[in-house]
C-alpha positions as YAML, in Angstrom:
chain: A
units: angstrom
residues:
- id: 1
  name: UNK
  ca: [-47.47, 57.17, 37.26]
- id: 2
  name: UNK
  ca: [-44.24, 55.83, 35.86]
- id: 3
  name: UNK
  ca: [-44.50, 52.28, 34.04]
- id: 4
  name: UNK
  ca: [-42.41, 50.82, 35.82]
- id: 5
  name: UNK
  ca: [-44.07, 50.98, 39.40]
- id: 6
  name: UNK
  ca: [-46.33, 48.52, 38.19]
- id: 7
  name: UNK
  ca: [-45.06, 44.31, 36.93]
- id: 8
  name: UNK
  ca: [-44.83, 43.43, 33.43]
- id: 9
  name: UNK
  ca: [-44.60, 40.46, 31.09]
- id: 10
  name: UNK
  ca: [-43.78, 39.45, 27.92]
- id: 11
  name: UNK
  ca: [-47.31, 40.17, 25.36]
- id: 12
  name: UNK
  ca: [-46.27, 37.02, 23.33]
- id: 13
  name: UNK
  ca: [-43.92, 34.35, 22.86]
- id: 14
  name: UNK
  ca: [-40.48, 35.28, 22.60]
- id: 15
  name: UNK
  ca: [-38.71, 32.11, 20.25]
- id: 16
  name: UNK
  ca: [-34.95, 31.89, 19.60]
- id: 17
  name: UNK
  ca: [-32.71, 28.95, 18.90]
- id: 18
  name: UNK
  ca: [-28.97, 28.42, 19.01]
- id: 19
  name: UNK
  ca: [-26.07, 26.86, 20.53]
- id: 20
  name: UNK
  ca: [-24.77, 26.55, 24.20]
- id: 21
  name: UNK
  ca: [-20.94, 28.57, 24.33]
- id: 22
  name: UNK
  ca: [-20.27, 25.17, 27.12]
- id: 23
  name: UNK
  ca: [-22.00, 22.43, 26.39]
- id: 24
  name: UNK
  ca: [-22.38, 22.88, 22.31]
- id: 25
  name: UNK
  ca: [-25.93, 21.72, 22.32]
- id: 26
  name: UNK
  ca: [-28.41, 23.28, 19.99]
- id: 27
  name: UNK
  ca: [-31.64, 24.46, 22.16]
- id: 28
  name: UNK
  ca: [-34.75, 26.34, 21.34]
- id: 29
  name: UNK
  ca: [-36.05, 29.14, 23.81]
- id: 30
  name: UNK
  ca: [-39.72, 30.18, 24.20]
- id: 31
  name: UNK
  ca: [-40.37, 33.28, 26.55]
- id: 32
  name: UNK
  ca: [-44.28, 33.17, 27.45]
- id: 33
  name: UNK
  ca: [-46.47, 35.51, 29.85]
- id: 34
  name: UNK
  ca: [-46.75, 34.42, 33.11]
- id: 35
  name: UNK
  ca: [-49.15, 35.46, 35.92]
- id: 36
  name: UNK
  ca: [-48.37, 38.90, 38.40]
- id: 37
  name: UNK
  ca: [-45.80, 38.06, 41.23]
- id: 38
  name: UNK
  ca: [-44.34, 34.55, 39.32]
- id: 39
  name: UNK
  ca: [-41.01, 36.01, 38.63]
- id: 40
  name: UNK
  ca: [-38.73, 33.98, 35.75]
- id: 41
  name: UNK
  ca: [-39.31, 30.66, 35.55]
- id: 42
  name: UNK
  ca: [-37.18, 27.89, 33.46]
- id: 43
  name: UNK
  ca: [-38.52, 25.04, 32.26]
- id: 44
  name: UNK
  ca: [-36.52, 22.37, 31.25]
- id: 45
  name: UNK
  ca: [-38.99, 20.66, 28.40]
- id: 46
  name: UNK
  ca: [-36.53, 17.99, 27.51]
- id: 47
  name: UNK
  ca: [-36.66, 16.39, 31.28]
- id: 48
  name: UNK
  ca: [-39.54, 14.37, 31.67]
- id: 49
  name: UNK
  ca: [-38.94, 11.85, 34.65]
- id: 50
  name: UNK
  ca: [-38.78, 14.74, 37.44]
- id: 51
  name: UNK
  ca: [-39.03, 17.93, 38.36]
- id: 52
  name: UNK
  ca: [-38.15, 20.22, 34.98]
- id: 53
  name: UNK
  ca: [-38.67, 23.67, 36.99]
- id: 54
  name: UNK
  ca: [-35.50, 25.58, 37.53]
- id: 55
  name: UNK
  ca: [-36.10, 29.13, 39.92]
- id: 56
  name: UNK
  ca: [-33.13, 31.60, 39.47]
- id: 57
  name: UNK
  ca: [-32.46, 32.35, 42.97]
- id: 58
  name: UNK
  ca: [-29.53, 33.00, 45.06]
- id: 59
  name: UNK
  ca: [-29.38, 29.67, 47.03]
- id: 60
  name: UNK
  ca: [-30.65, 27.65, 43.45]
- id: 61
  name: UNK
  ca: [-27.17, 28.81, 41.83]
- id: 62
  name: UNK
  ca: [-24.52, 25.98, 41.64]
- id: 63
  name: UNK
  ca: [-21.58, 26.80, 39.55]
- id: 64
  name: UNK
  ca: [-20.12, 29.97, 37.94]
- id: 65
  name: UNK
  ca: [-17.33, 28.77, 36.23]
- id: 66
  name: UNK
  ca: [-17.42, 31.15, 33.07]
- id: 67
  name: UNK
  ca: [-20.78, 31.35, 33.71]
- id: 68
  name: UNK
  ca: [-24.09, 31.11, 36.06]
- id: 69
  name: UNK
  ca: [-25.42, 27.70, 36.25]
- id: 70
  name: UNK
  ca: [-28.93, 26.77, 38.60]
- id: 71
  name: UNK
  ca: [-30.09, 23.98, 39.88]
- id: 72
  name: UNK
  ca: [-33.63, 22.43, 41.64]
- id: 73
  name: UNK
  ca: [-33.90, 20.07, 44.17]
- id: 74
  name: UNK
  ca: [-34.44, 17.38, 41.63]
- id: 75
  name: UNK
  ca: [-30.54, 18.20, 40.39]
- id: 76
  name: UNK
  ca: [-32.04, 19.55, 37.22]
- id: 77
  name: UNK
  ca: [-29.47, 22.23, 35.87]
- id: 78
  name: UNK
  ca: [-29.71, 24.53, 33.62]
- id: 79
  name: UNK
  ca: [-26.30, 26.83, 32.82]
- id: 80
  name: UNK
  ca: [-25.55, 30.80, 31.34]
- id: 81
  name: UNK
  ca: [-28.93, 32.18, 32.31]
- id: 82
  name: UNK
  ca: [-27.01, 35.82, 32.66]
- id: 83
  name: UNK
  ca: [-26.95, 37.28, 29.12]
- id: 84
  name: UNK
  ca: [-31.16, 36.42, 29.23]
- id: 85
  name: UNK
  ca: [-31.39, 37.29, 33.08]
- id: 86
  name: UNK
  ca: [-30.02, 40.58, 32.49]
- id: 87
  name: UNK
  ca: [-32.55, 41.40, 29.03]
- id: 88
  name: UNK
  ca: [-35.11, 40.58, 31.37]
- id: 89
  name: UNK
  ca: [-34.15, 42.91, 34.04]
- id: 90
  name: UNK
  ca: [-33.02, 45.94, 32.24]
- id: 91
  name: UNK
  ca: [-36.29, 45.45, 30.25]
- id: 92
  name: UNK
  ca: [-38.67, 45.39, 32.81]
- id: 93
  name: UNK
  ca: [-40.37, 42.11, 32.44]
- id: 94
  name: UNK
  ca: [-40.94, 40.73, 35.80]
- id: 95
  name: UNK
  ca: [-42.83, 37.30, 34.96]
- id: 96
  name: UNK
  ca: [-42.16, 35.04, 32.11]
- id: 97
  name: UNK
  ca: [-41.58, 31.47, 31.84]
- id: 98
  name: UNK
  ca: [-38.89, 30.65, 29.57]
- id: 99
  name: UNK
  ca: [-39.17, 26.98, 28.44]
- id: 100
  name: UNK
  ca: [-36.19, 25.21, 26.94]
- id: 101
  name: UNK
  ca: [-35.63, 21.90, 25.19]
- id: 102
  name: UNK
  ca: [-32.11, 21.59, 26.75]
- id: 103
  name: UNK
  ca: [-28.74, 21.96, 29.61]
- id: 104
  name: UNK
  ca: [-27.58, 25.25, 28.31]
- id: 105
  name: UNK
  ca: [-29.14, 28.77, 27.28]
- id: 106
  name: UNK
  ca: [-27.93, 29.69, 23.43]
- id: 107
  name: UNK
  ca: [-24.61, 31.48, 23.68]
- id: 108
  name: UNK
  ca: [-26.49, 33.73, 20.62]
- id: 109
  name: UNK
  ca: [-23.62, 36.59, 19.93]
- id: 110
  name: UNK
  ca: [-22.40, 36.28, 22.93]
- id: 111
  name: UNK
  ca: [-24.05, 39.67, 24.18]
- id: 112
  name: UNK
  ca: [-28.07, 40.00, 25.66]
- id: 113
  name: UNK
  ca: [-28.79, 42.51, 22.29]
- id: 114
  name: UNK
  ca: [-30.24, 39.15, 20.22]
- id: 115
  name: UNK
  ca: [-32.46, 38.91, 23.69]
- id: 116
  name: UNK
  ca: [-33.47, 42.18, 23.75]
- id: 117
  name: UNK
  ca: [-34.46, 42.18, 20.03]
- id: 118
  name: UNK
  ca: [-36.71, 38.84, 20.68]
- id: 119
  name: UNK
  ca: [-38.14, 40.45, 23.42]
- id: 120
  name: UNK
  ca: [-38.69, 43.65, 21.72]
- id: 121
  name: UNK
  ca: [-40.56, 41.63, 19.11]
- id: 122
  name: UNK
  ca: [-42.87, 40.12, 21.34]
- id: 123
  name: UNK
  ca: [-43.85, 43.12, 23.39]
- id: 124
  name: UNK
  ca: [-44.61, 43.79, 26.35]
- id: 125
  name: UNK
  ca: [-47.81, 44.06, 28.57]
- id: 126
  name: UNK
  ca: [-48.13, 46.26, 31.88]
- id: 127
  name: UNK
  ca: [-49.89, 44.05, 34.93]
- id: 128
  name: UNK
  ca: [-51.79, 44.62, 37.81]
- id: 129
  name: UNK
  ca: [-49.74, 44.05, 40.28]
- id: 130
  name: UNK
  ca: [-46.95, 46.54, 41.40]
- id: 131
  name: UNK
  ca: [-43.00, 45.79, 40.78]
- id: 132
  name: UNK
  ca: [-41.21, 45.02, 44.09]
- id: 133
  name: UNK
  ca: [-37.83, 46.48, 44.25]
- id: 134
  name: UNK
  ca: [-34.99, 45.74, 46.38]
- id: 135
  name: UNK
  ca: [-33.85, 48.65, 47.84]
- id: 136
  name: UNK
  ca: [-30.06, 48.48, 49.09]
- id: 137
  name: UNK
  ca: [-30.12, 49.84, 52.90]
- id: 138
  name: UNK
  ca: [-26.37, 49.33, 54.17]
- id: 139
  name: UNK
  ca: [-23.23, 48.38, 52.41]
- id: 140
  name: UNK
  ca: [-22.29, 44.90, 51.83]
- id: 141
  name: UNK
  ca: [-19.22, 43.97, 50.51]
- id: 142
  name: UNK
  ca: [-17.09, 40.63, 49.54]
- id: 143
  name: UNK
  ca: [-13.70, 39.92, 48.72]
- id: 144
  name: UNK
  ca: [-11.07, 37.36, 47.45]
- id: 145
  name: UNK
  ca: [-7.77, 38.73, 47.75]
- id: 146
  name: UNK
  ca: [-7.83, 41.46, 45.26]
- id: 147
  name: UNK
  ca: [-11.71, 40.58, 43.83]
- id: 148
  name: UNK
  ca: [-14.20, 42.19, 45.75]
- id: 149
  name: UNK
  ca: [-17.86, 43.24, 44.73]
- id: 150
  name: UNK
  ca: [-20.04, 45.46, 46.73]
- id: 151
  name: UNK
  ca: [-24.07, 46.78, 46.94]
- id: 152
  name: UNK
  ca: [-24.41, 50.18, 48.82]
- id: 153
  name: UNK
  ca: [-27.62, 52.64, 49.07]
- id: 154
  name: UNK
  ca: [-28.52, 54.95, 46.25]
- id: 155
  name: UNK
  ca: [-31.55, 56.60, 45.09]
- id: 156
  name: UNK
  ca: [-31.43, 54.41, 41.57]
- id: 157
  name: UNK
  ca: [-29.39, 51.54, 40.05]
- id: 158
  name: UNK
  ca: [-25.70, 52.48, 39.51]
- id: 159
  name: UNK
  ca: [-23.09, 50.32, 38.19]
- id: 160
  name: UNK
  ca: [-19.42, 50.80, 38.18]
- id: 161
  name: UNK
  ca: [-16.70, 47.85, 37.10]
- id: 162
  name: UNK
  ca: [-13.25, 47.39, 37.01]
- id: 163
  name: UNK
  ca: [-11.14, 44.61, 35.47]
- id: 164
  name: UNK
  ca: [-7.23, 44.46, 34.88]
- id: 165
  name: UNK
  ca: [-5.60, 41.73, 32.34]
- id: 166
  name: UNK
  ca: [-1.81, 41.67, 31.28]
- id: 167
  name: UNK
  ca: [-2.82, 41.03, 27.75]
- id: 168
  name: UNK
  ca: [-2.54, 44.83, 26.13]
- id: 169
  name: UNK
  ca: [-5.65, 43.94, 23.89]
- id: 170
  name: UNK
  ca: [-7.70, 44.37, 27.83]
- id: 171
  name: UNK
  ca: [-4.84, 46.30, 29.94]
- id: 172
  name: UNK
  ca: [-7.08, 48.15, 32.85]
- id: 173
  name: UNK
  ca: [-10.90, 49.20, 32.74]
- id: 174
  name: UNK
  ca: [-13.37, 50.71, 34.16]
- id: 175
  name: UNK
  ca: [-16.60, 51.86, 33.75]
- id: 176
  name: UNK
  ca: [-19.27, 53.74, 35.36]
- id: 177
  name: UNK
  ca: [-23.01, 53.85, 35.21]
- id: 178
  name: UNK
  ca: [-26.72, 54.94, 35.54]
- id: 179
  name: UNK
  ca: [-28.09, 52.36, 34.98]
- id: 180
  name: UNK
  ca: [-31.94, 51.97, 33.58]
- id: 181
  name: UNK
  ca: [-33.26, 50.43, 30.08]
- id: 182
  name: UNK
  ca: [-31.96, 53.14, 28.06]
- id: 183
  name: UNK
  ca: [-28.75, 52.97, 29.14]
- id: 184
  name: UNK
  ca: [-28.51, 49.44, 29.13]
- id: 185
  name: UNK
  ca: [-29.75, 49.51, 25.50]
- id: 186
  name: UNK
  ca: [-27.36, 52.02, 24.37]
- id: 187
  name: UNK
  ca: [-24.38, 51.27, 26.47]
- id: 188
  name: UNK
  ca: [-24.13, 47.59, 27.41]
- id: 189
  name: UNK
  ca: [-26.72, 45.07, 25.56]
- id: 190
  name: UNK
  ca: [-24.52, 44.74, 22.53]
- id: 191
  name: UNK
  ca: [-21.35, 43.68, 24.77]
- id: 192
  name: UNK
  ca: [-20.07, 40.87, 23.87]
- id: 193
  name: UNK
  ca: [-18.13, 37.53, 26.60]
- id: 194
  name: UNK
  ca: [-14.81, 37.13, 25.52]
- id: 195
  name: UNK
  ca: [-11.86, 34.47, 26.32]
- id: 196
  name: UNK
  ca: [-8.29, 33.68, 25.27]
- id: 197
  name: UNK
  ca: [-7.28, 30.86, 22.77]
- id: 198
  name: UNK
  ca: [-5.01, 29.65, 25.06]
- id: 199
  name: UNK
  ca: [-7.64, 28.67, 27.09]
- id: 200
  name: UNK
  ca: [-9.85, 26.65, 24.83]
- id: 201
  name: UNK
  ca: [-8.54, 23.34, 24.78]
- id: 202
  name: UNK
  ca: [-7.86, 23.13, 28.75]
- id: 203
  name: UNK
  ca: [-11.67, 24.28, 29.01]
- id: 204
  name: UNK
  ca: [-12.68, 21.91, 26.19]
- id: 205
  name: UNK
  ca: [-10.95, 19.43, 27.84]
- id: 206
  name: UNK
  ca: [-12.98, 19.63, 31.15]
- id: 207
  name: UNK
  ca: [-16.42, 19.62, 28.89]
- id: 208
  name: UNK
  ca: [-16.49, 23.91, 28.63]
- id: 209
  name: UNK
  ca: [-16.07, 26.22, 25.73]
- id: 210
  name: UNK
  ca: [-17.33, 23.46, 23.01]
- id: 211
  name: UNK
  ca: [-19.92, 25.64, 21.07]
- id: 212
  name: UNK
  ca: [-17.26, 28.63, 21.74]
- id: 213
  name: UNK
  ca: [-16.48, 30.25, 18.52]
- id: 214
  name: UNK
  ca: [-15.47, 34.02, 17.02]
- id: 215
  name: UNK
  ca: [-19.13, 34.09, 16.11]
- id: 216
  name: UNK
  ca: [-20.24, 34.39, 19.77]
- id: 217
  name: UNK
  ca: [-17.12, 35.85, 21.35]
- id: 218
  name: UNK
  ca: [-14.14, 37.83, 21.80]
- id: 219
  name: UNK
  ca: [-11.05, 35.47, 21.29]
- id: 220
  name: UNK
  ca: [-7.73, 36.97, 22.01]
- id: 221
  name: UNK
  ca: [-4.35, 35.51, 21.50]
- id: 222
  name: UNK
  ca: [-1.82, 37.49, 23.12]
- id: 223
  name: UNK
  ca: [-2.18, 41.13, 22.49]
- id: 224
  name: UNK
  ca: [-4.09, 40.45, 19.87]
- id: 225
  name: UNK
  ca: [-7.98, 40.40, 18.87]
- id: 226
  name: UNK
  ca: [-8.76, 37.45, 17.01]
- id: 227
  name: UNK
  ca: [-12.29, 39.02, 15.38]
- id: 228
  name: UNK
  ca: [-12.25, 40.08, 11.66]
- id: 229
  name: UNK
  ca: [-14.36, 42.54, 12.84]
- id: 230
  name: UNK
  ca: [-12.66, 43.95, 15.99]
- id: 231
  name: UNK
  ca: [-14.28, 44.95, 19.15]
- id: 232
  name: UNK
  ca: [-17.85, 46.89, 19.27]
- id: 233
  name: UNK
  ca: [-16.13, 49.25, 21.71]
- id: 234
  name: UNK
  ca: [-12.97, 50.01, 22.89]
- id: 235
  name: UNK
  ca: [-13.85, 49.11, 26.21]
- id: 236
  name: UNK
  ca: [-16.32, 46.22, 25.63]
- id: 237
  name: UNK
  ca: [-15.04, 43.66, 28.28]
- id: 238
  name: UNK
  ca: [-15.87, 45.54, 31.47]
- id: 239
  name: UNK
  ca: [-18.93, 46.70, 29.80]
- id: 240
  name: UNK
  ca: [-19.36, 43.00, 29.05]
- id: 241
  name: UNK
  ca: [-18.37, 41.76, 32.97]
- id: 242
  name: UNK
  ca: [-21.36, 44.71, 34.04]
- id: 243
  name: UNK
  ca: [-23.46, 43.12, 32.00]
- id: 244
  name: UNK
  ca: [-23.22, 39.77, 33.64]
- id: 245
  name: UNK
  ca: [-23.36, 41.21, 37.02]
- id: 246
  name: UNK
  ca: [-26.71, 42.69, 35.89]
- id: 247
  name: UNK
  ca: [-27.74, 39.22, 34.83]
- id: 248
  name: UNK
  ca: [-26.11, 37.83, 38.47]
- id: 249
  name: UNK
  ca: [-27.55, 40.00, 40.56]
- id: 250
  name: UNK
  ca: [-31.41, 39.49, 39.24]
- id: 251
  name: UNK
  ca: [-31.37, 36.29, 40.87]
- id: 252
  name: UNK
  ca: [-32.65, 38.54, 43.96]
- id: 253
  name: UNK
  ca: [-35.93, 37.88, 42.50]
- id: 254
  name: UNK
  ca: [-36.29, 41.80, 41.96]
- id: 255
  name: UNK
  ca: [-34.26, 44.86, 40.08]
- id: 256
  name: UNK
  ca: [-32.01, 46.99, 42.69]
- id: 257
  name: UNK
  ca: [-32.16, 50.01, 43.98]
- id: 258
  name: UNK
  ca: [-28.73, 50.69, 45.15]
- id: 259
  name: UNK
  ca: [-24.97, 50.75, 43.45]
- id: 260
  name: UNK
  ca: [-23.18, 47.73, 42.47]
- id: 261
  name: UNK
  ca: [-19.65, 48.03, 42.38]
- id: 262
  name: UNK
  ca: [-16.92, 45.03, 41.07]
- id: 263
  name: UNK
  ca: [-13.15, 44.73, 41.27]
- id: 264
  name: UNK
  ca: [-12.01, 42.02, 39.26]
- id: 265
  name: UNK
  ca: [-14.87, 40.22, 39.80]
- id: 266
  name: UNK
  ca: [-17.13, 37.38, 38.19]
- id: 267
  name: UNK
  ca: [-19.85, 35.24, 38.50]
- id: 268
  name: UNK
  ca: [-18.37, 33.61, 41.76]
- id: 269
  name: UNK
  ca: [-18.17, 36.96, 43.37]
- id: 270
  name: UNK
  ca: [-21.26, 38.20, 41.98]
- id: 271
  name: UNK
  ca: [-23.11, 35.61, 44.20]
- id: 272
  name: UNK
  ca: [-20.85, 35.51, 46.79]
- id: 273
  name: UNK
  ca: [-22.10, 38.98, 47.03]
- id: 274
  name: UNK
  ca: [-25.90, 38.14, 46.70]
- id: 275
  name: UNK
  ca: [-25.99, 35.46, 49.45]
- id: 276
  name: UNK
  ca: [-24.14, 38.05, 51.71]
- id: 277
  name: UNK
  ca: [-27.04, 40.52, 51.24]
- id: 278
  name: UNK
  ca: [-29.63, 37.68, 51.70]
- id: 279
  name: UNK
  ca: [-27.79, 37.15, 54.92]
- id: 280
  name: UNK
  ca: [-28.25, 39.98, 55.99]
- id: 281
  name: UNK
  ca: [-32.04, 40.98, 56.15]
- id: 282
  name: UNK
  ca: [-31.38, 44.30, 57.48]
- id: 283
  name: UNK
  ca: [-29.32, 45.45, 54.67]
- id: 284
  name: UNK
  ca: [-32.00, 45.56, 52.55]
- id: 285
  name: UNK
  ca: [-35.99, 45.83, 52.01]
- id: 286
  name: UNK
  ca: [-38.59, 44.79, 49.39]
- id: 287
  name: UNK
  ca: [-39.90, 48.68, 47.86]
- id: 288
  name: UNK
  ca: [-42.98, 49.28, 45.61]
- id: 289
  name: UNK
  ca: [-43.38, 52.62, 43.73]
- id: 290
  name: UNK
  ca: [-46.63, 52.39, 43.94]
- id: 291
  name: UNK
  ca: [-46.85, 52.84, 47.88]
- id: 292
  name: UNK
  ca: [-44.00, 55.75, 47.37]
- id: 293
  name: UNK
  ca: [-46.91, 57.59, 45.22]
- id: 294
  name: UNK
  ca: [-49.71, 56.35, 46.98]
- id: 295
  name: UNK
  ca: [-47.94, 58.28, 50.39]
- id: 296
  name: UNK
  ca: [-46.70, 61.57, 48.08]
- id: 297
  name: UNK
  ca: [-50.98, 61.63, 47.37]
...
């Protein structure tokens, strides 16, 4: 029986430290094992005088300005969970509980590959309990004038994105995806967020983009790429914008089974697009593997 019809989680600690792309702030990460059927769970370790446990879900998502910000009912936030979300995911690790000593997940690179490496390190460990899916059953779609994102039926997880800039440095593009953890190693992990320089000091002035740096994005200035180094890809920023989505759309409390498709989209759309699912119960089900093999017997 495949692996991944059954839950996983992480076989040690997972640590990592850096800086928050928003807020600045230095924070240290530890991933630990949690128990079958937990799901992710933040802990805030710095917040003391309330509730300090943050659940990624749908409804618990507050803001996603440049980024995917939760909150409890205690207004504890914590803000960019996506780069981590979608490591998780595409890795298979089902339960953890990630504990952090501050407001903002480390920006790292800007991409989930320094994730996946941590997580890599610390292993994994099959569990008893079988993975619950959500399986895509009719077509839901959103839109903002010319933004849209949709989730429609298919026998695995697909992925298709496309964005259009007037700087020449993005232009128009569009990828297209199967979508499992070898792909997401090969093609999308390493994909780094990216913003203009233009941009900086409006967002710095409204408390954004203050740990921002060439060392954890793509900065562009015109038509230009900022980066000594240049782009991983040609194509990295829709590759990048899938990669969020990936990281968006795991706040379902499950990996899909269905096609995701975005337009121009972002992390407003992308959960725009996940409370319009939740909305609609008969769009989608909750699918284990391990039932599909148990019938096939």
């Amino acid at each position: 029986m495949a692996p991944s019809a059954f839950q996983h989680t992480v076989q040690g600690p997972a640590v990592f430290a850096g800086v928050g792309v928003h807020t600045g702030a230095h924070t240290r990460v530890t991933v630990r094992a949690a128990a079958p059927d937990t799901g992710i769970v933040f802990i805030r370790t710095d917040v003391t005088d309330r509730d300090n446990r943050l659940r990624p879900t749908g409804e618990a998502v507050c803001k996603t300005q440049l980024g995917t910000v939760i909150e409890n009912a205690a207004g504890v936030t914590l803000s960019t969970i996506e780069h981590l979300m979608a490591a998780l995911v595409m890795l298979g690790i089902d339960n953890a509980q990630v504990e952090i000593d501050g407001p903002e997940m480390p920006i790292m690179d800007g991409s989930s590959l320094p994730f996946v490496q941590v997580l890599d390190r610390a292993g994994r460990r099959a569990q008893s309990a079988p993975r619950r899916y959500i399986e895509i059953l009719e077509r839901v779609e959103v839109r903002d004038g010319d933004k849209r994102a949709s989730l429609a039926p298919a026998d695995s997880f697909e992925t298709a994105f496309e964005i259009a800039f007037d700087s020449a440095a993005i232009g128009r593009q569009r990828v297209d995806l199967k979508m499992d953890e070898a792909a997401f190693r090969k093609e999308l992990a390493n994909c780094r967020t990216f913003g203009f320089l233009h941009e900086v000091e409006a967002l710095r002035a409204i408390g954004l983009a203050r740990g921002g740096s060439m060392d954890n994005a793509v900065v562009i200035e015109g038509d230009r790429i900022l980066n000594p180094e240049g782009l991983r890809r040609p194509d990295e920023f829709v590759r990048h914008k899938t990669l969020d989505a990936i990281g968006d759309l795991f706040v379902l409390g499950g990996p899909v089974i269905g096609r995701f498709e975005g337009v121009l989209a972002g992390h407003g759309m992308n959960n725009a697009l996940v409370r319009a699912l939740l909305a609609r119960p008969n769009a989608w089900r909750w699918r284990s593997l391990v039932l599909d093999v148990a019938e096939a017997v």
